[in-house]
C-alpha distance (Angstrom), angle and dihedral (degrees) to the residues before:
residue distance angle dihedral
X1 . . .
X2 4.05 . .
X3 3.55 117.5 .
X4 3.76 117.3 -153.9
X5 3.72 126.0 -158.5
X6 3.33 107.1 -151.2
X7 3.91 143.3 166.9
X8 4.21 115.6 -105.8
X9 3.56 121.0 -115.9
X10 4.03 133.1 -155.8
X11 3.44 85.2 -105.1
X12 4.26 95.8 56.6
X13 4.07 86.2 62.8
X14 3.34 97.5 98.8
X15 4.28 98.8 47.9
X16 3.70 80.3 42.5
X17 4.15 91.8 55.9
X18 3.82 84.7 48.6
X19 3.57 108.0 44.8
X20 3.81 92.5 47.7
X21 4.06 92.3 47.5
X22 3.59 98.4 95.4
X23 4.21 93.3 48.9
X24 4.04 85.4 51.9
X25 3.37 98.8 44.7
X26 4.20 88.3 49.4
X27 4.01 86.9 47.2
X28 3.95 90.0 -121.3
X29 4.16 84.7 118.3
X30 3.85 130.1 25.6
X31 3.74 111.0 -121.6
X32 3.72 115.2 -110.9
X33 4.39 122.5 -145.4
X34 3.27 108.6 -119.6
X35 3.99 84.4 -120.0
X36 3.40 85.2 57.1
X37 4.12 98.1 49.9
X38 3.67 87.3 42.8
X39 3.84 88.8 52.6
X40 3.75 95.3 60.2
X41 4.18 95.5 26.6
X42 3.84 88.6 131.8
X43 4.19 86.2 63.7
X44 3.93 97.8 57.1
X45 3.89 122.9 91.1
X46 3.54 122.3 -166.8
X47 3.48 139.8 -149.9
X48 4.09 119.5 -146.7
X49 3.89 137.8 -162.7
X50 3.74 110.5 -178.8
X51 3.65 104.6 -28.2
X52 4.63 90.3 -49.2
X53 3.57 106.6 107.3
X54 3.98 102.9 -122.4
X55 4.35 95.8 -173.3
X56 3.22 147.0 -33.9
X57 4.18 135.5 -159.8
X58 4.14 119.6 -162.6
X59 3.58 128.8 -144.4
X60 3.97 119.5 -131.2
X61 3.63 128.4 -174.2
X62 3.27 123.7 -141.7
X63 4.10 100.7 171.8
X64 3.27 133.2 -2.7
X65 3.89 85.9 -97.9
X66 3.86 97.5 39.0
X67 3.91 132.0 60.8
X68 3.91 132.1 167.0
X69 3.42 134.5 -143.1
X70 3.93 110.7 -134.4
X71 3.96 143.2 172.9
X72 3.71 93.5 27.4
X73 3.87 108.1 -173.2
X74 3.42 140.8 166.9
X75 3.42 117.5 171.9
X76 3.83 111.5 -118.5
X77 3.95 107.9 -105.7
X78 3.40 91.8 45.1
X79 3.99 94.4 51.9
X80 3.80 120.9 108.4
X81 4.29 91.1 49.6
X82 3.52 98.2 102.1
X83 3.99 82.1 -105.6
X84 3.69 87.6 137.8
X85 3.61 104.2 39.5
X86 3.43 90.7 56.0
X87 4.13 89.3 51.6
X88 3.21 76.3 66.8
X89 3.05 116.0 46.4
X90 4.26 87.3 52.1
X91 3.65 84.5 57.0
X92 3.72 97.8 49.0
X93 3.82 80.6 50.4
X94 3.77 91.2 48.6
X95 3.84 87.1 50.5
X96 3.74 91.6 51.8
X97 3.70 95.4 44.6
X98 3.80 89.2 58.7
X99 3.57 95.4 51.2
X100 4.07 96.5 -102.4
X101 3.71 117.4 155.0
X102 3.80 104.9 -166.5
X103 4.03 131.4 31.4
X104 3.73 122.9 -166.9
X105 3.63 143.9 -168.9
X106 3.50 137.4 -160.7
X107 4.12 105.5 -167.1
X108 3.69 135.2 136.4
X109 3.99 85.4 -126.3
X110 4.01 95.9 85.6
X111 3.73 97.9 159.0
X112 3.39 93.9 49.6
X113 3.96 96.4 57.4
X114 4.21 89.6 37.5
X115 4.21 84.4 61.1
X116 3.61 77.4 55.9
X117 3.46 104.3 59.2
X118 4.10 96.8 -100.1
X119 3.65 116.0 139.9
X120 3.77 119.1 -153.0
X121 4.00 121.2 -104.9
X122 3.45 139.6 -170.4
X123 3.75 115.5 -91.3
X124 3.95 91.8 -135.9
X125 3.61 84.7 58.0
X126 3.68 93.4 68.5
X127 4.23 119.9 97.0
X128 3.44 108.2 -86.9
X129 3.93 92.7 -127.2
X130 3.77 88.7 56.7
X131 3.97 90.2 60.4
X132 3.50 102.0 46.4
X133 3.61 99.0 30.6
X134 3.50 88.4 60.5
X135 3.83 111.3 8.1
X136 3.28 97.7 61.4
X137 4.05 92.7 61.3
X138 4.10 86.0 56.2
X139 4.14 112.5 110.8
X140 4.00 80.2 -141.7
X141 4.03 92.9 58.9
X142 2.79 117.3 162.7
X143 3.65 95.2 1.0
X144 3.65 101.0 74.9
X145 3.79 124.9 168.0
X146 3.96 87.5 179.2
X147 3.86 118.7 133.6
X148 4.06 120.4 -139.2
X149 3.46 117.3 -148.2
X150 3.46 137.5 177.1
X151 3.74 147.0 -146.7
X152 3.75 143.9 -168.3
X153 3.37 121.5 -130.7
């Protein structure tokens, strides 16, 4: 089984929609428009298994020091194969590329991101536009048992 890494195109919106259904409907991951997936297209990474997309993660910025990792998904029978560490790790690698010197996350899956190298941060220490941009979207605002982490680049 060969997993590619690969960089999501307009037409990968709709697979993208479905695979990360269930994690919206949950409340683990805001749901994204189309519009607005097609808007930042160039930040998504995929992962692939024989042409079926398997998950993906995206890379926001934030500042031209600060990025965030967002919508990571793995779809569920394909989840303890590293598949989403190494999203990760291509958008870490993404993030360095571009000159980034900090990545965080905000995710309910702490462990997985401290195995990482992510250190946890105080929510209030987050950019304001980053909370309400997003926050406020979240069917848990503003009861949020999210955890922000952190890491250096």
């Amino acid at each position: 089984m060969k997993i590619s890494y690969v960089k999501a195109t307009l037409s990968d919106i709709e697979k993208m929609r479905e695979l990360i259904l269930p994690e919206v409907q949950s409340g683990i991951i805001l749901e994204r428009s189309e519009d607005e997936i097609a808007t930042n297209i160039r930040s998504y990474t995929l992962a692939v298994i024989d042409a079926q997309l398997v998950g993906f993660t995206a890379l926001h910025i934030h500042t031209k020091y600060l990025g965030e990792i967002r919508s990571l998904v793995v779809k569920e029978e394909f989840r303890g194969q590293k598949i989403g560490e190494t999203l990760v790790g291509c958008t870490l690698d993404e993030g360095k590329a571009l000159g980034l010197q900090k990545v965080l996350s905000l995710t309910y899956k702490q462990s997985f991101f401290e195995r990482l190298g992510f250190v946890e941060i105080p929510k209030e220490s987050l950019p304001e536009h980053k909370i309400w941009a997003d926050c406020i979207k979240c069917k848990h605002f503003p009861i949020c048992n999210e955890v922000s982490l952190i890491k250096n680049l």
